[in-house]
FIDOLUM-901701 format. One record per residue (C-alpha): residue number from 1; residue in three letters; x, y, z. Coordinates in Angstrom, 1 decimal. Layout:
NUM:ALA:X:Y:Z
...
//
This chain:
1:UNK:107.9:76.7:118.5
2:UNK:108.2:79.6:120.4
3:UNK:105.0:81.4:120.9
4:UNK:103.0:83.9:123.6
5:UNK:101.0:82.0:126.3
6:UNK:99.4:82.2:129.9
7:UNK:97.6:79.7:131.9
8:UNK:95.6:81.5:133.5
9:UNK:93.6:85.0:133.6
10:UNK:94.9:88.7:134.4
11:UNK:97.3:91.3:134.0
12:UNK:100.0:91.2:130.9
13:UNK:102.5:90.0:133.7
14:UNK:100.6:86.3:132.8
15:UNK:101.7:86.0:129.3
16:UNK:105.1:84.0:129.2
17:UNK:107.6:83.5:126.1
18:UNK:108.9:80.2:125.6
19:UNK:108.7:77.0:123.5
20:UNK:105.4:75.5:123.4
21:UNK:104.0:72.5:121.3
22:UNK:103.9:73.2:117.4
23:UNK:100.7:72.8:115.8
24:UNK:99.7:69.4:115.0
25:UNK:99.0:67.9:111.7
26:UNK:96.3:69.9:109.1
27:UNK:93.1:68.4:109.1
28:UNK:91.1:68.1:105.5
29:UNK:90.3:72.1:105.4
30:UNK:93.4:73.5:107.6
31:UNK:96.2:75.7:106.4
32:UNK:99.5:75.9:108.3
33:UNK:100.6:79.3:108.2
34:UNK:104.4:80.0:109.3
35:UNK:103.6:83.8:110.7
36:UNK:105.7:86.9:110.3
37:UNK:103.3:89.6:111.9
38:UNK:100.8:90.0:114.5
39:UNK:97.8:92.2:114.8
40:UNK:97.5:93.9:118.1
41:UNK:93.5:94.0:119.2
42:UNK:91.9:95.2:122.2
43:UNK:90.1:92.0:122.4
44:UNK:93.4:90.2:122.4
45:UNK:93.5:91.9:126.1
46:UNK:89.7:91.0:127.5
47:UNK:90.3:87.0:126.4
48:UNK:93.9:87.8:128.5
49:UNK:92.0:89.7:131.4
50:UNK:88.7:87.4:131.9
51:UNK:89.3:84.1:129.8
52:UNK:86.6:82.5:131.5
53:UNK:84.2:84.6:128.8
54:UNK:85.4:82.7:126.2
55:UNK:85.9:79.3:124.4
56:UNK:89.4:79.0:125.1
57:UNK:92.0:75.9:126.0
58:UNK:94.8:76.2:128.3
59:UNK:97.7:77.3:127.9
60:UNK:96.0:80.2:126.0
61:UNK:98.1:81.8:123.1
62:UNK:96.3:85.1:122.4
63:UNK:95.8:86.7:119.0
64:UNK:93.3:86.8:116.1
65:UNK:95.0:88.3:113.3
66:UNK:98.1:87.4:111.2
67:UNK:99.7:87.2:108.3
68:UNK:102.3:84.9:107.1
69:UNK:103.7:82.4:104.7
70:UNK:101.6:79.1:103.7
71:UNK:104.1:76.0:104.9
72:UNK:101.3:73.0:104.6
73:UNK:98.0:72.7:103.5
74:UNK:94.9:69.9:104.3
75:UNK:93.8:67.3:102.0
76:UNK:91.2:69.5:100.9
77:UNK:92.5:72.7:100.7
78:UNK:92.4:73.4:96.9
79:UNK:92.7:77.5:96.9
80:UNK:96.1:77.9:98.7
81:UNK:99.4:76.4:98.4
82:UNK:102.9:76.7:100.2
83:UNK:104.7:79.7:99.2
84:UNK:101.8:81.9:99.6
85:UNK:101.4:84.6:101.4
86:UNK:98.3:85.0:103.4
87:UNK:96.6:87.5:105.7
88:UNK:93.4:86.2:108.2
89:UNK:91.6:86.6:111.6
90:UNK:91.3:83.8:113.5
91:UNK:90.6:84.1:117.4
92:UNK:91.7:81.0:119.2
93:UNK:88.2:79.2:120.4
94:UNK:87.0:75.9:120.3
95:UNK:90.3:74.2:120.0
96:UNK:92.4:76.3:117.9
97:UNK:95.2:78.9:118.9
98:UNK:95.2:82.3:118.7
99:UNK:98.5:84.2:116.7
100:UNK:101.0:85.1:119.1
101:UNK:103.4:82.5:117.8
102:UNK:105.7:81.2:114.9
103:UNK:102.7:79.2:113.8
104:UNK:99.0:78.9:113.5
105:UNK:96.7:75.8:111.8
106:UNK:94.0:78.2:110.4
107:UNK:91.0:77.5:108.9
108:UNK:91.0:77.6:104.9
109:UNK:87.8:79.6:104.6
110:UNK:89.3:82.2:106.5
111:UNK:92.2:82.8:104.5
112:UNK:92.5:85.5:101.9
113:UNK:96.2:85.8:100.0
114:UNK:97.9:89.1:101.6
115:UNK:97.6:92.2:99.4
116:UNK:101.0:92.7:97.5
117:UNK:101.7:95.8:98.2
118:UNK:101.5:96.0:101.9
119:UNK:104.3:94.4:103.8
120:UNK:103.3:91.9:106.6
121:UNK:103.0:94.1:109.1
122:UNK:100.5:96.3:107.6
123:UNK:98.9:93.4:106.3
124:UNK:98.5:91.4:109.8
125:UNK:97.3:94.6:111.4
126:UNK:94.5:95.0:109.0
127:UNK:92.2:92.4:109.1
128:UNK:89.7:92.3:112.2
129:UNK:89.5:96.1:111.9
130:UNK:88.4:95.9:108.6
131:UNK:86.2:93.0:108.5
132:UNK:84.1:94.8:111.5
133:UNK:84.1:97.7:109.4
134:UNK:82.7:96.2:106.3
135:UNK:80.4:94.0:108.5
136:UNK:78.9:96.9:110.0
137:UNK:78.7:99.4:107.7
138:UNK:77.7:97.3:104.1
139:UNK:76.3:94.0:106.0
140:UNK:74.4:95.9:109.0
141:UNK:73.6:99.5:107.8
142:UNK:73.5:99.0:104.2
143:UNK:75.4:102.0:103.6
144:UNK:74.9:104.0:100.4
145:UNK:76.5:107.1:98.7
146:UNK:75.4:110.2:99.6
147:UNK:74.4:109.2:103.2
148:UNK:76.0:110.7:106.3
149:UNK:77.7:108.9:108.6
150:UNK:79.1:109.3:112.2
151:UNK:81.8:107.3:113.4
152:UNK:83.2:107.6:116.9
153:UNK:86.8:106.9:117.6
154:UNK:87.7:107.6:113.8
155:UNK:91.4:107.8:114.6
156:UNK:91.2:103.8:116.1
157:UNK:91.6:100.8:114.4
158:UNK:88.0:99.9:113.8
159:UNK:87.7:103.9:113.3
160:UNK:90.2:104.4:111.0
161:UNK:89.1:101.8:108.9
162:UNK:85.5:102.4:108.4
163:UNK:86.6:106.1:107.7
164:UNK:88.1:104.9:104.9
165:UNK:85.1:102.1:104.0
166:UNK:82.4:105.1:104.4
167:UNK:84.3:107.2:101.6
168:UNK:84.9:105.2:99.4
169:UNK:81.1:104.0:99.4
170:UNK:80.6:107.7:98.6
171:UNK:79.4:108.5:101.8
172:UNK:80.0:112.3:103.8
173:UNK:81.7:111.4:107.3
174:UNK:81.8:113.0:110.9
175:UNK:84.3:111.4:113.0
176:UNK:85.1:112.2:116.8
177:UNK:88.6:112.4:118.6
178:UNK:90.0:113.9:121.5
179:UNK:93.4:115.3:119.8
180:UNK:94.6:118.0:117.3
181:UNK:97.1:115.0:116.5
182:UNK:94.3:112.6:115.8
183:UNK:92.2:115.5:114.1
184:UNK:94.8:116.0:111.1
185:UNK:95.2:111.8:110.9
186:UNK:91.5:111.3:110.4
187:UNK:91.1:114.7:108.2
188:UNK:94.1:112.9:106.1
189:UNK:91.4:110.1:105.7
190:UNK:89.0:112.2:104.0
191:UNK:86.6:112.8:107.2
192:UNK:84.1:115.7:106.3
193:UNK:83.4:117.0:110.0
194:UNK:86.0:116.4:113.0
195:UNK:84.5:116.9:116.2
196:UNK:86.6:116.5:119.3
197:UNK:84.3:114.8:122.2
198:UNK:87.0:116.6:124.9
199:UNK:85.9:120.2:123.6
200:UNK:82.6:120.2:122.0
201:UNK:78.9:118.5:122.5
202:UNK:78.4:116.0:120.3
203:UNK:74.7:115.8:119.1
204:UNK:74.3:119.8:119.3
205:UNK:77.5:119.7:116.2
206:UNK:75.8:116.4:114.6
207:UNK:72.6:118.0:114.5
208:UNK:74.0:121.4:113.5
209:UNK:75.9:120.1:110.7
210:UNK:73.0:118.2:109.3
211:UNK:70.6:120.7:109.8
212:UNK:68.2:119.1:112.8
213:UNK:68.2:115.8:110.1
214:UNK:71.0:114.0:112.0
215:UNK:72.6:111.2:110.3
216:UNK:71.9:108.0:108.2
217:UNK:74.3:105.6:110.4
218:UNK:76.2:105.6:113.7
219:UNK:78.6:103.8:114.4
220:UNK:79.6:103.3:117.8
221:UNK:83.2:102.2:118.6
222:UNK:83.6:102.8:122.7
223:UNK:80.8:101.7:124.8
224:UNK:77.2:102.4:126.2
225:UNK:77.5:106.3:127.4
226:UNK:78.4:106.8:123.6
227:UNK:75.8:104.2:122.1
228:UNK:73.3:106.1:124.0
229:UNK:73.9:109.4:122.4
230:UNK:74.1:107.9:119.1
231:UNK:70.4:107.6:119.3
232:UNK:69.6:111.1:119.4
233:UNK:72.6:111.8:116.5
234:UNK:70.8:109.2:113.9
235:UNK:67.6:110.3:111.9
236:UNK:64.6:108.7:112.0
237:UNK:64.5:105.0:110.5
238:UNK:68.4:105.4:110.4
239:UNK:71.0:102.7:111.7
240:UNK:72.9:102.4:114.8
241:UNK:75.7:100.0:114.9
242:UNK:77.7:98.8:118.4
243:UNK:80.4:96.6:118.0
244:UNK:80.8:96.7:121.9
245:UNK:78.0:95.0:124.7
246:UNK:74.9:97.2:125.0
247:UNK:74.3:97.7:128.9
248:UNK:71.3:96.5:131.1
249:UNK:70.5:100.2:131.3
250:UNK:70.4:101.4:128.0
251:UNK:67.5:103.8:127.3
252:UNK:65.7:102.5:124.4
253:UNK:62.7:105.1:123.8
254:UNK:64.7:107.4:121.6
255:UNK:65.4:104.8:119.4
256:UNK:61.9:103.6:119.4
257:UNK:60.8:106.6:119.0
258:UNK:62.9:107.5:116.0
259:UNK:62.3:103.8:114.5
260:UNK:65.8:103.0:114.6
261:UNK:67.1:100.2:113.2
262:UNK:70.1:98.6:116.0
263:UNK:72.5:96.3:115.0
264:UNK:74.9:94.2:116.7
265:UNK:78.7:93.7:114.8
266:UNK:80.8:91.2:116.4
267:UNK:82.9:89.8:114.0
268:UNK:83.8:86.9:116.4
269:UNK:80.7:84.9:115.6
270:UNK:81.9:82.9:112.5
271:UNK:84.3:81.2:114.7
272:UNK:82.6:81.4:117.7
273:UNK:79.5:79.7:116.4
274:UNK:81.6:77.6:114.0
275:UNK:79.3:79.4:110.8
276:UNK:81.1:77.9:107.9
277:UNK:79.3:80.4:105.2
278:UNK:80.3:83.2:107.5
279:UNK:83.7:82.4:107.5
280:UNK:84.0:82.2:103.8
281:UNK:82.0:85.8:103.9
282:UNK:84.7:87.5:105.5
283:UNK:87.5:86.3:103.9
284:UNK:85.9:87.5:100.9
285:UNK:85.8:90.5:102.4
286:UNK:89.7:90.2:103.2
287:UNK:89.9:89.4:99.0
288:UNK:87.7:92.9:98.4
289:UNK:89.9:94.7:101.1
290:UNK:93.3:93.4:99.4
291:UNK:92.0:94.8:95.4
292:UNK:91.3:98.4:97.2
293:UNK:94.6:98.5:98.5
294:UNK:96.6:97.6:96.0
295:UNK:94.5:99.9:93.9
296:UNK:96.1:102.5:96.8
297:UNK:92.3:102.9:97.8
298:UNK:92.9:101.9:101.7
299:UNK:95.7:102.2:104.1
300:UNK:96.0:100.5:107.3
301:UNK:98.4:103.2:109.9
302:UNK:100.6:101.3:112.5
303:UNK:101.4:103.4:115.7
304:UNK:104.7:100.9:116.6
305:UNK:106.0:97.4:116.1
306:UNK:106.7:95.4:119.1
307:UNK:109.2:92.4:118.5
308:UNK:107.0:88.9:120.4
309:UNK:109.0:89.3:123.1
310:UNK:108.0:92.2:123.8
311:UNK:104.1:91.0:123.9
312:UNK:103.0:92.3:127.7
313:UNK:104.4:95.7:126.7
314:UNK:102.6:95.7:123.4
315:UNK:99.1:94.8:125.2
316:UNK:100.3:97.6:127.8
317:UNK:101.0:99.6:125.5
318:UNK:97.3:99.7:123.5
319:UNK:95.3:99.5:127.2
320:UNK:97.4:102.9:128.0
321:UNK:98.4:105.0:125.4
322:UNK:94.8:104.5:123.1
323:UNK:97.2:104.9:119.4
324:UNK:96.5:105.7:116.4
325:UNK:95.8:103.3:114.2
326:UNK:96.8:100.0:115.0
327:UNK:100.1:98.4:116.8
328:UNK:101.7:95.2:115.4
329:UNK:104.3:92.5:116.9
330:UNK:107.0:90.7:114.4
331:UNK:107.0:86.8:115.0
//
């Protein structure tokens, strides 16, 4: 099959298009999913960058999420069978490949049947974006109507999706971005307050807008200076959510202080840690996520569509230009 691979670690000029190996065989609980889109993820770049952080097997073929067309199922796959189609997240540890190919084996418990009304490219570009949305916001925070909640990066993938999560829980939302362009996609998404990080202080405008209160959740999409200010943004007892690595020197005493409960959101860690329950979790999250959109409750916006061969200028491309939304290759 021809598929996206490098053998060893660095820039995109290591990932190489050519014929590789198909997968082998399903086992008992394995589905063989013949892919026709790619989800583009930053992380598809780090395990490209530094594989030596990760469980991964040489050659490496990047990639976590997909959608496709079910060709073969496992012994004891009972839920799916060929001719469906299916959307999933999948990173390629412990054994398994990633989705930059024709193919994937993926587990059964992490596939959810694609929503009907999305093609495949909005459908492969939706799922880790969403999953860590819902994770954080209903499994971490608990998130509840009428709360407030600040999201950073709202016109990103992860952004843009839990923009959409928050509201339709019933929640008010404050968003940051660092563009007029980005500030009419996000206020598209229903986003209450807009507050561009470039141009204005952030947790002077949080507090402002929530009279001194500050906010029931913060979410923090792009790193430790950002995760740091979130704990003067979020009221006391509220929740603050990373999905990135907190750093060594992370001041702690104003969330102390504030009795702030901090969560971690790696969505990852079903695969990762081979959590079976966890992995049936989010793909009933991916079933949830599929009634809301063809209920036209959620979107998923793709910046551009890269062909496969085109996959070192696709990871370029998100490492540069910081889209909207999220960017998608065609198998």
């Amino acid at each position: 099959m021809k598929a996206i691979f490098f053998h060893k670690g660095g820039t995109t000029d290591v990932l190489q298009y050519d014929d590789i190996a198909p997968p082998a065989d399903c086992s008992d609980n394995q589905v063989l999913v013949r892919i026709k889109a790619i989800g583009i993820n930053p992380v598809d770049c780090k395990i490209r960058a530094t594989p030596e952080r990760f469980p991964v097997t040489f050659p490496v073929i990047p990639g976590c999420d997909g959608a496709g067309i079910v060709e073969k199922i496992g012994a004891k796959v009972s839920n799916f069978k060929p001719d469906d189609e299916v959307y999933f997240s999948q990173p390629g540890f412990n054994h398994r490949q990633g989705t930059y190919a024709e193919y994937a084996l993926v587990d059964a418990s992490l596939l959810a049947l694609k929503p009907r009304s999305l093609p495949f490219e909005q459908a492969a570009a939706a799922p880790l974006v969403f999953i860590t949305a819902w994770e954080a916001l209903h499994d971490r925070a608990h998130i509840a109507r009428d709360q407030v909640v600040l999201i950073h990066a709202g016109a990103g993938g992860v952004g843009h999706a839990a923009i959409q999560l928050a509201k339709h829980a019933g929640a008010k939302v404050i968003t940051t971005i660092s563009s007029e362009e980005k500030a009419q996609f996000v206020k598209a998404l229903g986003t209450d307050l807009i507050l561009n990080y470039c141009t204005q202080d952030i947790v002077s405008e949080v507090l402002r807008w929530t009279g001194g209160k500050g906010v029931d959740i913060a979410l923090d999409t792009v790193g430790p200076a950002v995760l740091q200010s979130c704990f003067r943004c979020v009221k006391p007892y509220g929740d603050v959510v990373t999905i990135l690595q907190a750093s060594a020197d992370i001041d702690w005493s104003e969330a102390r202080k504030r009795n702030v409960r901090f969560s971690h959101e790696l969505m990852l860690s079903p695969v990762l840690l081979e959590l079976e329950q966890a992995k049936h979790h989010q793909a009933g999250i991916l079933r949830q996520c599929a009634a809301l959109f063809e209920k036209g409750k959620l979107d998923v916006a793709i910046a551009r569509s890269f062909p496969l061969t085109e996959a070192a200028a696709a990871q370029q491309y998100l490492e540069q230009q910081h889209p909207i939304g999220k960017l998608v290759m065609v198998a």
